[in-house]
N, C-alpha and C positions, 0 to 999 in steps of 0.2 A: 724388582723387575717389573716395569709396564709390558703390557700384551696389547696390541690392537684387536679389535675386533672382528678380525677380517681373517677366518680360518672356516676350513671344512676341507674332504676328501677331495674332492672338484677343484680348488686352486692350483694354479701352476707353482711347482715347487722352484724356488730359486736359491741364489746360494748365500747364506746368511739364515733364512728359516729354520724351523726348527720341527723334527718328526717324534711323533710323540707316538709311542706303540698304543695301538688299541686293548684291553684290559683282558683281551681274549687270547691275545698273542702269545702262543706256548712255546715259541722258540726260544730257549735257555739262554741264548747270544743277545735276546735284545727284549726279552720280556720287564715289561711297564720302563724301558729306557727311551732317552729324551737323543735324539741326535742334531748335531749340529750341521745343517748341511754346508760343506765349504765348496763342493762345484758339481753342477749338472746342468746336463742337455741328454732330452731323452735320448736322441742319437746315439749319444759318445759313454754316455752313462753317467754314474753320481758316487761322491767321495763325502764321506758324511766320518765325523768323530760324537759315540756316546758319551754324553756328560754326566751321566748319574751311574757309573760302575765301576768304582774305587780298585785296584787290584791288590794284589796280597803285601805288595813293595813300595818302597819311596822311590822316587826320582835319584836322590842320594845312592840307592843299592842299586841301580843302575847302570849310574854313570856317577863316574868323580871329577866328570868335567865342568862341573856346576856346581857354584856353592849355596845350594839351595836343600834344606830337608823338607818336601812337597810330598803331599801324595802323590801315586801315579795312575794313572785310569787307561779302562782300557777302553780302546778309541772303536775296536769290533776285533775280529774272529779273522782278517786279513792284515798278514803278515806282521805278527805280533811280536818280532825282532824290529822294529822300525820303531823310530820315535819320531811322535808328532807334537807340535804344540800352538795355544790360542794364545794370545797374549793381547795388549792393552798399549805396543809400543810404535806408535807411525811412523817413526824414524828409522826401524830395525830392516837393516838392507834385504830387499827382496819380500819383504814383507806383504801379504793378499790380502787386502782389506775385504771385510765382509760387510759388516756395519755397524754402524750405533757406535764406534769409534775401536772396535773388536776387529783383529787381525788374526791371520792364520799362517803360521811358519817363518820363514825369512831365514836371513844366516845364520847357521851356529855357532860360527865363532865369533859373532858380532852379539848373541844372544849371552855366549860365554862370558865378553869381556865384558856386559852388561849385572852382570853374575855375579864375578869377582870382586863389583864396586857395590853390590847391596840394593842392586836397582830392581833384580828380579823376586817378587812374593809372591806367595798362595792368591793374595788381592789383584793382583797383572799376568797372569801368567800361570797356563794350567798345560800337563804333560801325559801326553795317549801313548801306553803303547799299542801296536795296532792299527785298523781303520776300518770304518762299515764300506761297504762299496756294491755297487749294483751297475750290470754290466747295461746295454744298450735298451733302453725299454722298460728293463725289468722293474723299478721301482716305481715306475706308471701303471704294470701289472699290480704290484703288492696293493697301491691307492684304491683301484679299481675294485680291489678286493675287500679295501677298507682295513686294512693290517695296521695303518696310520694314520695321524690326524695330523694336518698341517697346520700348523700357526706361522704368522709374522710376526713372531713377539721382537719386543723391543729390545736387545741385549744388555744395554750400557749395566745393568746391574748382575748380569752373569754371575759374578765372582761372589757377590755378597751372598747367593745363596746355598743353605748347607743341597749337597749332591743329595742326599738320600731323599731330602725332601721335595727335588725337583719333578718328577712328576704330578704327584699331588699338586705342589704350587701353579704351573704352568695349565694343569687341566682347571683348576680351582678359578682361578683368573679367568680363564677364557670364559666360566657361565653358564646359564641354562643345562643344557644336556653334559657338557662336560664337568660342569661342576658335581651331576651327580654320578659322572662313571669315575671321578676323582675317589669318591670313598666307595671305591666296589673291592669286595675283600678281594685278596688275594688266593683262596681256595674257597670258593661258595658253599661247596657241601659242607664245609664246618661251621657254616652258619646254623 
């Protein structure tokens, strides 16, 4: 995955970016998780899916309307009966391009019958239950407070990286100062 170099708390967040918690953030919903923003405007607010928080189930134990064995992640802490998904397919009707040739949603029964012919993998196509979300303003407040670090990373290699490793990876890239809140333990006093 490339990363530009063009990240800090002060950029305008748009949709396609990516929020990277800061290594302080104790909220259990989204601590050291990477989100993927799919739409905002401070006005109306921000719809964002975590991409480093695997859940306990497969896409499979979900739903049998896909013949796919995925893991399933969860996308946040809103409405976690919902399923969302990113995928890699510009032709999939209704589909919201984000960028770097990465989409967000589109049909499901066009995704289905995509399914059924062996066209959907872990490599194209990734499954949220859930979603982060922040109402009018509010995630201009959490920036202002420095809760997040925004990057423009590059997406096209999303899929090739393991989940676990994506914060690390994304802060490591970025450099300088993020490269060294990248190896900041996870409980300091046990340092």
């Amino acid at each position: 995955m490339d990363f530009d170099l063009n990240f800090s708390q002060n950029v305008a967040v748009k949709k396609g970016d990516l929020l990277v918690a800061e290594p302080f953030l104790k909220d259990p919903n989204f601590e050291r998780s990477v989100i993927l923003i799919c739409e905002h405007t401070d006005e109306e607010g921000s719809f964002g899916l975590i991409l480093n928080k695997q859940s306990l189930v497969s896409v499979e134990q979900v739903t049998d309307q896909l013949q796919l064995n995925s893991p399933l992640y969860v996308g946040g802490p809103v409405e976690q009966n919902t399923l969302y998904y990113i995928h890699k397919f510009k032709d999939l009707d209704g589909a919201l391009p984000l960028k770097n040739g990465l989409y967000w949603g589109g049909s499901y029964d066009h995704l289905k019958e995509l399914s059924t012919t062996g066209q959907v993998s872990t490599e194209n196509c990734r499954f949220f239950m859930g979603y982060s979300g922040w109402g009018s303003f509010q995630l201009k407040g959490e920036l202002e407070r420095n809760s997040w670090i925004v990057t423009h990373a590059n997406l096209s290699g999303l899929f090739d990286i393991d989940p676990d490793k994506l914060w690390k990876k994304v802060l490591t890239a970025m450099g300088g100062k993020y490269k060294v809140i990248a190896n900041y333990p996870m409980e300091p006093r046990m340092n």
